[in-house]
C-alpha positions as CSV (number, residue, x, y, z in Angstrom):
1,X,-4.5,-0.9,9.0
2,X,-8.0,-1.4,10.3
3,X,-10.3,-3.1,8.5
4,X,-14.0,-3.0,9.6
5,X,-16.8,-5.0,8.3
6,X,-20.3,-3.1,9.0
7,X,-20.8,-0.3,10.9
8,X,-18.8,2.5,12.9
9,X,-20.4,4.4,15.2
10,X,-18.6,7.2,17.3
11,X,-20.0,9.5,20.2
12,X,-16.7,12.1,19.7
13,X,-14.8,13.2,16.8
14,X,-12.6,11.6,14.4
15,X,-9.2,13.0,13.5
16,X,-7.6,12.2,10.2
17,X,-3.7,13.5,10.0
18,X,-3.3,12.2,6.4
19,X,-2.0,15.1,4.4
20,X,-2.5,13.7,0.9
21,X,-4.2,16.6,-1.6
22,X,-7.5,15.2,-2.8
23,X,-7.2,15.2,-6.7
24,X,-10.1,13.1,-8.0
25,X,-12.3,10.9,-6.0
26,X,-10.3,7.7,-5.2
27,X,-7.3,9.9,-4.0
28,X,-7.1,11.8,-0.7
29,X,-6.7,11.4,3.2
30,X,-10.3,10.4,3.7
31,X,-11.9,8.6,0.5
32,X,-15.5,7.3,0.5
33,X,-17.0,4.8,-1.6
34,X,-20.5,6.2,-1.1
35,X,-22.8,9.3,-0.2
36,X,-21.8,11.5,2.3
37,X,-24.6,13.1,4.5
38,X,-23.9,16.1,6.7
39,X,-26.1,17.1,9.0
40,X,-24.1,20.6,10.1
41,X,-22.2,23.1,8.0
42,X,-19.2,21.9,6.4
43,X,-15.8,24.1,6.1
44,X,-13.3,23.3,3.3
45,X,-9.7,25.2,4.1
46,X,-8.4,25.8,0.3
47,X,-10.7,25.0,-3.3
48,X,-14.0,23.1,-3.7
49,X,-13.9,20.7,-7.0
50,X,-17.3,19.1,-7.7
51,X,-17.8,16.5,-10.5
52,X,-21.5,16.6,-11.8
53,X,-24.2,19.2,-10.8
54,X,-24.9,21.1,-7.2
55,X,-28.1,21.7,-5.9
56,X,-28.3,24.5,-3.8
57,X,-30.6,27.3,-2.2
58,X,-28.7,30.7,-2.2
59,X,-25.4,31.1,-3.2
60,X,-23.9,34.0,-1.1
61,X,-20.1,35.2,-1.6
62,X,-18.6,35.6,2.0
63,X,-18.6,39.9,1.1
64,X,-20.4,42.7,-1.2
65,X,-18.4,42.8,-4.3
66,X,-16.1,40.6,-3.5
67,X,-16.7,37.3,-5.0
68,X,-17.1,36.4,-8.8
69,X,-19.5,33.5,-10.5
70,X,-17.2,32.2,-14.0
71,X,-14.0,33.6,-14.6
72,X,-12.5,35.7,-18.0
73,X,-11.4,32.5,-19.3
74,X,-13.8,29.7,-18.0
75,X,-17.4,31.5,-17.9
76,X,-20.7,29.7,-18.1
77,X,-22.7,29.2,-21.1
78,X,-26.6,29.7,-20.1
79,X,-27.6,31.8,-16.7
80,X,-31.2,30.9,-16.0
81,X,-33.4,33.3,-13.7
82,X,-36.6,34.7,-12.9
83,X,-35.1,38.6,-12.3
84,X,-31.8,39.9,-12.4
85,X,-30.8,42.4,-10.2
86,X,-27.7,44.6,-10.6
87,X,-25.5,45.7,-13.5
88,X,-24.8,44.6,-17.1
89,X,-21.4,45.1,-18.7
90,X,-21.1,44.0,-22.4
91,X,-23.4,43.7,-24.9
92,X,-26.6,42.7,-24.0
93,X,-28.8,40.5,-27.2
94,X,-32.5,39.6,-27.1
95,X,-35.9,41.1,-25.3
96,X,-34.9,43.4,-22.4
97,X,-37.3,45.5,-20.5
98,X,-36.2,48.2,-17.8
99,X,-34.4,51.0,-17.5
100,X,-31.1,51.9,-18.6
101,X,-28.3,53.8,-17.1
């Protein structure tokens, strides 16, 4: 093992072949203590699990019609936005302007 006190500072890349699935946050191939900054996009091969809240600019799915937000059995409670564009399907409850159909 390699214990460093302080810094570690790299001009290439770092390689990690640990193969352990990441389950919570203390258990994984690469495990930090603290915040992670990344300056450039970031690629995850398989799922995404986040504990707490995101921040985020636009959500996009990667095609039309191809993505969901929620699921049948794990959907969200509130959906807060300025304008919704697109289609309802259910039952719809409260003030709704617009055009139907």
């Amino acid at each position: 093992a390699l214990d460093v006190i302080g810094n570690i500072k790299t001009s290439g890349n770092i390689l990690a072949n640990g193969k352990i699935d990441s389950t919570s946050t203390g258990r994984g191939s690469l495990i930090f203590k603290g915040g992670i900054a990344i300056a450039k996009d970031l690629y995850a091969g398989v799922n995404v699990n986040i504990v707490g809240g995101i921040t985020a600019g636009s959500i996009v799915p990667t095609a039309n019609n191809d993505d969901s937000l929620g699921a049948t059995n794990n959907q969200y409670l509130n959906v807060y936005a300025n304008n919704f564009v697109g289609n309802f399907t259910g039952n719809v409850s409260g003030t709704v302007s617009g055009t139907a159909g």
